[in-house]
N, C-alpha and C positions, 0 to 999 in steps of 0.2 A: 563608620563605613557600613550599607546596607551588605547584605550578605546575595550572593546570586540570588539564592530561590528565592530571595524575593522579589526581582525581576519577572518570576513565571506567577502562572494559574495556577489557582487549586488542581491539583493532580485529580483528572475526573472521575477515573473507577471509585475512589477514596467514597464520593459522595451516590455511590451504587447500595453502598454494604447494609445499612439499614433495611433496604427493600430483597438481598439478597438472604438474608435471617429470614424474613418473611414469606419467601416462595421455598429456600430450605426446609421448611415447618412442614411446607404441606405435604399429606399424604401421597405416598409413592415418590416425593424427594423433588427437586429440583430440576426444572426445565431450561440449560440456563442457554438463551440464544442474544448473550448479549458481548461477547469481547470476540468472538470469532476465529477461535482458537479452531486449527485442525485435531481433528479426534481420530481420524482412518488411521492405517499402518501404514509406515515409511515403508517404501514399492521394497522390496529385496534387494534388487540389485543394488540399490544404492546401501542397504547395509552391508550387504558383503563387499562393495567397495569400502566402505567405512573402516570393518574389521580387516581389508587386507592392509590394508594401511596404518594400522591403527601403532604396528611399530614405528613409531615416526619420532626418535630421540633428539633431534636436531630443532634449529627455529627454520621455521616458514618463513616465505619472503610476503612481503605484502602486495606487490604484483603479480603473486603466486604462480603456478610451474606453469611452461609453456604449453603442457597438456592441458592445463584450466582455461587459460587464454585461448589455445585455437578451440576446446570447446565454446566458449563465450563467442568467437568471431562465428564459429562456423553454426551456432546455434542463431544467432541476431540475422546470419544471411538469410536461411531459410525460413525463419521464422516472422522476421518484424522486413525481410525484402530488403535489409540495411543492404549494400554496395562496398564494395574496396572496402574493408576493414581491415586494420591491420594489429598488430597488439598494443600499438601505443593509443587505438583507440576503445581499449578496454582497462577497468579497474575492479578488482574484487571487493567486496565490502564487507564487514563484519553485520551483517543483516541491515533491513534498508532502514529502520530506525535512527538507528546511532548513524547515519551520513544523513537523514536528512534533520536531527535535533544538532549536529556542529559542523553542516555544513557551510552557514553562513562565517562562523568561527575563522573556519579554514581558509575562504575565500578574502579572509583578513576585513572584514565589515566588519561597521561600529555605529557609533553615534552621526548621526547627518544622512546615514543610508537605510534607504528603504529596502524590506521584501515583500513581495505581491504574494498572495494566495488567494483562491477563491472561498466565495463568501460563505460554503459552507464545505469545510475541509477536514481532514486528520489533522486533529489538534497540536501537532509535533512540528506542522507548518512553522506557526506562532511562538511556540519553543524555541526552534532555532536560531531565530531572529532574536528574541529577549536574550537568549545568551550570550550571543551577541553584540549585544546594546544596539542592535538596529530598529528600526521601528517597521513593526508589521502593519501591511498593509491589505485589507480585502477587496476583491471587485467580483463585478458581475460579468462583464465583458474585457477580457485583458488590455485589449486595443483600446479603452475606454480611460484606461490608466494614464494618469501625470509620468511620464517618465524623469522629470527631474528627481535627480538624486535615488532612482531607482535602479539597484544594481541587482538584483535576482529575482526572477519573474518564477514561479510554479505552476506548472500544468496538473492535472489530478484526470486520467483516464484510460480506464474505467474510475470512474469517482467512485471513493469513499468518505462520504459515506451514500450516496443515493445511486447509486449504478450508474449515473448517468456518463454517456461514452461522444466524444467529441467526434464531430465529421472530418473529413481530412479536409475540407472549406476553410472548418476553423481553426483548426490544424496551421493549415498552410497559410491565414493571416495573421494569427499570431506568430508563428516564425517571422515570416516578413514584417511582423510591424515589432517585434525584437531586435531582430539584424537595423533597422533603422536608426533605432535611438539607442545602441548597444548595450542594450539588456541581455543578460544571461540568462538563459531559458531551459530547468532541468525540468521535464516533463516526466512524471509517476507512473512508470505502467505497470505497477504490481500485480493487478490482475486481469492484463489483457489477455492472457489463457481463457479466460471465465467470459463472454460474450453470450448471452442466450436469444437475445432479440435483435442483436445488432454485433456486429464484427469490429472490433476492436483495431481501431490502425495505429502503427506507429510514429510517433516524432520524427524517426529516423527514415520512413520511408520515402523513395524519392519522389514520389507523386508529393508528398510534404516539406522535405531540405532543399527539395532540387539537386541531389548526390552530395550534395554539403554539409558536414555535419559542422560549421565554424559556427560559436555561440550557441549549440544545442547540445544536450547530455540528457540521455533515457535513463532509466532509475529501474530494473527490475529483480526478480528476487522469487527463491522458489519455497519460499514458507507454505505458498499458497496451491500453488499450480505443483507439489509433489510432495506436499504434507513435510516440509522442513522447518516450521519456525523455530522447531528447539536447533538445530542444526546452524543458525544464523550465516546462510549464504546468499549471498545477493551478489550486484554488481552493478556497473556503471557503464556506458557506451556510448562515443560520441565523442566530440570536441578532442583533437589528440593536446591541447596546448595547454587547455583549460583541467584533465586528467592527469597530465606531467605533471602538472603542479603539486595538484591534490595528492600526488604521489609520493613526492619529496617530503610534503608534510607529514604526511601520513607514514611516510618510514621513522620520521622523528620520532612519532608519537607511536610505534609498535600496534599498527592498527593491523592485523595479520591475524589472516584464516586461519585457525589449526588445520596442519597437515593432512589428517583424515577426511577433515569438511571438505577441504581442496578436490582429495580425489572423488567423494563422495558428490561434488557437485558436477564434475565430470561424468560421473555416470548416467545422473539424470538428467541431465542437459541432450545427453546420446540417445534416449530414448523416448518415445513419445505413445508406448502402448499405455504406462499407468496413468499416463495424463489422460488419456480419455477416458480410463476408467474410474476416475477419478471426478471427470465431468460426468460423468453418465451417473455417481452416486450422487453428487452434487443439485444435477438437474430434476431427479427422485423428488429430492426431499425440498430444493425450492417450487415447484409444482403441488406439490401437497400443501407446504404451508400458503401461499399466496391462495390456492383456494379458499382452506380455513378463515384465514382474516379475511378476504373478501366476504365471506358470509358472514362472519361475524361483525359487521359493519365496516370494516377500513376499506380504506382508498390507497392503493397501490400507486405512489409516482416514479417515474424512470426507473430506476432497477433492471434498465435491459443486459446491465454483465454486473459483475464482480460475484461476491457472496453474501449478499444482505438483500433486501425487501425494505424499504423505505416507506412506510406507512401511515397514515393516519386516521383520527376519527373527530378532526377538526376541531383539540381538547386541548390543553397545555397538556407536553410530553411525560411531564409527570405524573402526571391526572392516570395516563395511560399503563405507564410503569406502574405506578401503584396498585391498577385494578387487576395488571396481569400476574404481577408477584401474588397477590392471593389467590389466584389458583394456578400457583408454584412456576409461573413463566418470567423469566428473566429478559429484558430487552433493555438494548441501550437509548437513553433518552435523545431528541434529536439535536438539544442545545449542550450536547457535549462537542459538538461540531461547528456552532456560531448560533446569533441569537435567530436568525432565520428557520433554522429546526425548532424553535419553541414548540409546533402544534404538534411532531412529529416522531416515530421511534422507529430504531432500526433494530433490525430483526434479522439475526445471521442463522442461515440453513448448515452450519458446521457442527450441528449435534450427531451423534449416532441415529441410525434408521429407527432407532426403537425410542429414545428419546424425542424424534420428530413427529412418527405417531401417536405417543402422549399427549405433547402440544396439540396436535390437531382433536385427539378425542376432547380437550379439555376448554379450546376452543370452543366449540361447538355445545357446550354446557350451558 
């Protein structure tokens, strides 16, 4: 009997480490713009919610407090334009990795079922599905998909990994060509905060469901948008029938926010000054760098939101990692993401202001 992991890929960063010894070496240490980890400080208030909390002896529920939930409804109204929310159309998540590497698990898929993702995606798509035992599935155009035997469809926007951000056009025909052949449609907007050339629309908004959220679920999560990925708080919105479920499962399996996270995502949710301050350091430091590589021969494609620069210099991606690890720059190759990135790498503006200055002075070398 094969064992799971061998159902999966080589685990990607694994095959980073060589080149990351190599840009470690160089003088003045390491430039590392490639896993896109936040580096800022988590805003205050949400640690002081954290630590008021933090006596929390009991277990948390995994539909977490009614406080979390009407933040969640009353955050997705103002924010994403969602309509009538109520709490059964909210679920809290233990950060949006772990729901989107077993959500297909959960949805009770296996063998004979498809998962759609786009053709160049976060590799955890592809994960879900193998563990699963479904069979992943890539396109170009989702409408363009076989739907037989296709039971869960992925949207990715703002994409990761190219920035690139759907129109609410193609928004609003991929729902409708979902709802038709009743495909489940969970749409990824991890970093719809991060928008720099183009505004960022929701799955959920009614210019896009038509006030409907039946067969749609948004994916969002504030690793990004308020410096939490150690915190692992995310959440789910949409479909109240399709969420019930996931919830019963999920009580089985102890899938539950610690109590502090809980309050702590409440706070941030309530506030919107460190987010922009947050864009404002963000937008710094991808401004500087996109100049640098453009001078220094890349080609800039899509990247109008998230936090990366999707780049190239028309080379295999490795070609390119290798030449920037010697002078100590770390980027993610673009075929960790499908074989479509082979020529290209991404480049995440999540260093410190002084490690982004580096890069740019070493660029320019």
């Amino acid at each position: 009997m094969g064992t799971v992991s061998s159902r999966l890929p080589v685990f990607p960063w694994d095959r980073l480490e060589p080149y990351k010894s190599t840009a470690a070496a160089y003088a003045d240490g390491i430039v590392d713009l490639s896993v896109g980890t936040p580096v800022d400080p988590v805003p205050a208030l949400v640690r002081s919610a954290l630590t008021d909390a933090a006596d929390s002896p009991g277990y948390p529920t995994v539909w977490g407090t009614a406080a979390l939930r009407d933040a969640i409804t009353g955050w997705a109204g103002k924010r994403l334009g969602a309509t009538d929310l109520e709490h059964t159309n909210v679920l809290p998540v233990v950060g949006s990795k772990e729901l989107v590497a077993w959500l297909p698990t959960q949805l009770g898929l296996g063998a004979g079922d498809r998962v759609a993702y786009p053709r160049l995606a976060y590799p955890t798509y592809e994960v879900g599905a193998r563990l699963a035992g479904a069979e992943p599935v890539v396109y170009d155009d989702p409408w363009e998909l076989d739907p037989a035997g296709l039971k869960l469809l992925w949207l990715n926007s703002p994409s990761n990994p190219t920035g690139r951000v759907l129109s609410a056009d193609e928004l609003r025909r991929t729902v409708a060509w979902a709802r038709e052949h009743g495909v489940l449609l969970f749409s990824d907007e991890c970093y719809i905060e991060l928008g720099w050339e183009a505004d960022p629309v929701s799955v959920l908004h009614p210019d896009v469901c038509g006030g409907s959220y039946d067969g749609i679920v948004a994916v969002h999560s504030l690793s990004k948008r308020s410096n939490l990925a150690g915190y692992r708080a995310a959440f789910l919105v949409g479909d109240a029938e399709v969420l019930g479920e996931l919830l019963l499962i999920r009580k089985h399996g102890g899938m539950m926010i610690p109590a502090p996270v809980q309050a702590a995502t409440v706070a941030a949710l309530g506030d919107t000054e460190h987010v922009g301050e947050q864009r404002e350091r963000y937008a710094r430091r991808r401004t500087a760098l996109r100049e640098a590589l453009e001078a220094a021969g890349f080609r800039v494609e899509h990247s109008e939101a998230s936090l990366y620069l999707w780049a190239t210099r028309d080379e295999s991606c490795w070609d390119t990692v290798g030449d920037l690890a010697k002078r100590g720059i770390l980027v993610a190759p673009g075929d960790f993401y499908g074989s479509a990135g082979e020529h290209f790498v991404r480049v995440a503006f999540t260093a410190t202001d002084e490690r982004v200055d580096e890069a740019v002075r070493r660029l320019a070398q």
